[in-house]
VMD Tcl script that draws the C-alpha trace (Angstrom):
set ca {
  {-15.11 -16.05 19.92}
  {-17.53 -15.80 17.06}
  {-16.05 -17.27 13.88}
  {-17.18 -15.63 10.66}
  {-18.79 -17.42 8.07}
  {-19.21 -16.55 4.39}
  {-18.56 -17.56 0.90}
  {-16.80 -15.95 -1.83}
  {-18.44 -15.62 -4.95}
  {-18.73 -13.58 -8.21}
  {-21.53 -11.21 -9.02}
  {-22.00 -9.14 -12.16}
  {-21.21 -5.90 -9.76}
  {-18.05 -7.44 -8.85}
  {-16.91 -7.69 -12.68}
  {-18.12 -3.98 -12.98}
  {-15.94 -2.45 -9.98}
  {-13.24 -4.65 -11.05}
  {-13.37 -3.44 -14.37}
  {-13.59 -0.04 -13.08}
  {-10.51 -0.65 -10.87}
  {-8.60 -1.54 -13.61}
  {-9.63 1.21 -15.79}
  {-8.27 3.63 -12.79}
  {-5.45 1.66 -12.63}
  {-4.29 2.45 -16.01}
  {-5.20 6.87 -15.44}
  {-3.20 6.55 -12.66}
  {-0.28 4.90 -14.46}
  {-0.22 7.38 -17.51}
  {-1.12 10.18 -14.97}
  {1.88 9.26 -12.89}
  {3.25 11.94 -11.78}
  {-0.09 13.75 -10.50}
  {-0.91 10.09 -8.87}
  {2.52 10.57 -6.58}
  {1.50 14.02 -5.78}
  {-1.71 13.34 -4.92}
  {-0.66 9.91 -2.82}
  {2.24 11.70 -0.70}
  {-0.54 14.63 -0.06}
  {-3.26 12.05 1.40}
  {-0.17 10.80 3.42}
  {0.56 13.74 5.03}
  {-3.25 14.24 5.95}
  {-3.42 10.54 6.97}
  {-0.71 11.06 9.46}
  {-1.53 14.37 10.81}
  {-5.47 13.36 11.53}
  {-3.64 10.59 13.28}
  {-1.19 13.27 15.24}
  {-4.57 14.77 16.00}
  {-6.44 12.08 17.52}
  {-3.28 10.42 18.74}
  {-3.70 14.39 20.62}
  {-7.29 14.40 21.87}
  {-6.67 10.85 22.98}
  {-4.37 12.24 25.23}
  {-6.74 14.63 26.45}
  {-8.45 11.53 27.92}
  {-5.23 10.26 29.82}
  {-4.40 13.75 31.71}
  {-3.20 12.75 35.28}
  {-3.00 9.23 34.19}
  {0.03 6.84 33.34}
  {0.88 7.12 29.51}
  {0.17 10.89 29.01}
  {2.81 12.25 28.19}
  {3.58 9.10 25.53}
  {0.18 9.65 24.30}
  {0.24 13.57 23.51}
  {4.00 13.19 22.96}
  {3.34 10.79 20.13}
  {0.38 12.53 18.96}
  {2.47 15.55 18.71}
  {4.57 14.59 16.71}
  {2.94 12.61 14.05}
  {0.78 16.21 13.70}
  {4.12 17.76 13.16}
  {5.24 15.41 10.67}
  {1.80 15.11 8.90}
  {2.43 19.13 8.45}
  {5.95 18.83 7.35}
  {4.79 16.48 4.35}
  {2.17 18.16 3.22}
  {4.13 21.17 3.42}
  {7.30 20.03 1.59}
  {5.32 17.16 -0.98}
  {8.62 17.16 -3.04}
  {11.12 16.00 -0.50}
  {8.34 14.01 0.99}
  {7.95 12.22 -2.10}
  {11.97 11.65 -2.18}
  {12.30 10.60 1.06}
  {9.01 8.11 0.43}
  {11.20 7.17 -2.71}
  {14.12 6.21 -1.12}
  {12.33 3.95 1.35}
  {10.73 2.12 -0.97}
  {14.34 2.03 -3.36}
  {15.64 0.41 0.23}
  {12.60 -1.85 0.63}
  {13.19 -3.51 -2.77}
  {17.37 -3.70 -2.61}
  {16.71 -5.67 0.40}
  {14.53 -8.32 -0.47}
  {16.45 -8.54 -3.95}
  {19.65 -9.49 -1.24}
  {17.43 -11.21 0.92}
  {15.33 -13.38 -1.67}
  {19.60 -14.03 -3.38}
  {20.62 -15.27 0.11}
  {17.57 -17.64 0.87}
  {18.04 -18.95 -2.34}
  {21.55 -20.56 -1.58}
  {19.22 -21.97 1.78}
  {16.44 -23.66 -0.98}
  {17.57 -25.92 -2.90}
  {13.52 -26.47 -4.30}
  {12.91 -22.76 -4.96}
  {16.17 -21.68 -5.93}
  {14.61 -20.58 -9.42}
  {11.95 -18.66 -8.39}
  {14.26 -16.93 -5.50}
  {16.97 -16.02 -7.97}
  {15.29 -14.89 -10.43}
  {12.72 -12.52 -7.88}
  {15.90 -11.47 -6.03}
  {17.53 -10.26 -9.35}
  {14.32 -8.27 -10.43}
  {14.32 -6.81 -6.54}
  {18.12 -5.99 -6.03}
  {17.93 -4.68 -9.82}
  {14.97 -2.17 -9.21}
  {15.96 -0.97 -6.29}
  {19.38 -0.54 -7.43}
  {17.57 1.66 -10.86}
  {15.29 3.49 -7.81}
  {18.18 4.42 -5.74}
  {20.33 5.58 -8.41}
  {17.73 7.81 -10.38}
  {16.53 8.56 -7.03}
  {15.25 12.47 -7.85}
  {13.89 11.28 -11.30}
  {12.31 8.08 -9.97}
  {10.49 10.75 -6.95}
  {8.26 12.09 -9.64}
  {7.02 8.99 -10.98}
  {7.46 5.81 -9.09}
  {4.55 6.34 -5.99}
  {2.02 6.48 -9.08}
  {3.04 3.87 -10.88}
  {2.84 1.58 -7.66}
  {-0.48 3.19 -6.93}
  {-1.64 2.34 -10.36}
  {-0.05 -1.05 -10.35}
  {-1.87 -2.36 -7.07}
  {-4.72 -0.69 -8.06}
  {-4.72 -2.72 -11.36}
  {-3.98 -5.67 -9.66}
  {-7.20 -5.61 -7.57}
  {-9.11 -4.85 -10.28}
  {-8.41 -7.81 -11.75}
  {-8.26 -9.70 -8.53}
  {-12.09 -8.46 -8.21}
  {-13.15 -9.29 -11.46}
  {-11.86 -12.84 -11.40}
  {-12.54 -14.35 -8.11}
  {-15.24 -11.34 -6.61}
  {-15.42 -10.48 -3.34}
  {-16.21 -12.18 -0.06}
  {-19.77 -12.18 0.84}
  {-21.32 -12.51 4.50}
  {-23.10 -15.91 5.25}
  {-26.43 -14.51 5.65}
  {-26.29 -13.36 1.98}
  {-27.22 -15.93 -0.54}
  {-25.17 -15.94 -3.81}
  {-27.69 -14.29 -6.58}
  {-29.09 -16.79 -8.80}
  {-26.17 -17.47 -11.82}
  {-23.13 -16.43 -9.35}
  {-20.14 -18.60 -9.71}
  {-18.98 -19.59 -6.35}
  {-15.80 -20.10 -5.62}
  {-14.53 -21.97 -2.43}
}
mol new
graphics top color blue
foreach p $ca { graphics top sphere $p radius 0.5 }
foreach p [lrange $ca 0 end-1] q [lrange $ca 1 end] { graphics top cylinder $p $q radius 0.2 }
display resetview
């Protein structure tokens, strides 16, 4: 097995799309609601491109052991892709409510390991407080946090790796030489 060599290091395009990320980051979060509707539509095409070829993979398997598993599958991720994009408002609940579950239970989660850590007991409380508290404020504003709350993720990760970008760049194949005044960063 080939292992992959490379270096990461910062050019001035780096800074640039960074910046640029960020700059999205922030549309996105004062454009929240359009960001959630637009995100739960390019989920439901995601998934039913992936019922699709999940199909014609199928199509490959006819006669053969895992058919019906294949096309099955593929059938029904279609199905569902379809049933999001044509219900985006209950999709967007139901995406809601997932992620409300997703942070109650690492809130509970991070409180429990915390009794187990007597080192990082801090840091554990105090993230499993913020955790069990937001998804405690998601799942009980549930149809009011729908509108909002997949855009202002989106915009918060996409802020995040804007400013991941412009401060430590990207990773750059080995062949490629870092320009001349790159910092490099190992």
């Amino acid at each position: 097995m080939s292992e992959m060599r490379g270096s990461r290091y910062l050019t001035a395009w780096d800074f640039v799309i960074g910046a640029l990320l960020f700059v999205a980051g922030i549309v996105l979060l004062a454009n929240a609601a359009i960001a959630t509707k637009v995100s739960v539509v390019f989920i439901g095409w995601l998934v039913f491109a992936a019922g699709v070829c999940g199909l014609a993979a199928a199509l490959f398997r006819i006669g053969k052991s895992g058919f019906w598993s294949a096309a099955v599958g593929g059938g029904l991720l279609a199905v569902l892709g379809l049933a999001i994009l044509r219900n985006t408002d209950a999709a967007a609940v139901t995406l809601t409510l997932v992620a409300g579950a997703m942070f109650l239970v690492s809130g509970i989660l991070r409180l429990t390991a915390s009794a187990q850590e007597p080192e990082d007991r801090i840091a554990l409380v105090v993230a499993g407080v913020l955790s069990t508290a937001l998804g405690l404020i998601v799942l009980f504003n549930l149809f009011d946090a729908s509108y909002v709350l997949l855009g202002v993720l989106l915009g918060i990760q996409v802020m995040i790796d804007g400013l991941a970008m412009m401060v430590i760049g990207r990773w750059h194949p080995a062949k490629a030489s870092p320009p001349q005044g790159a910092a490099i960063l190992h």
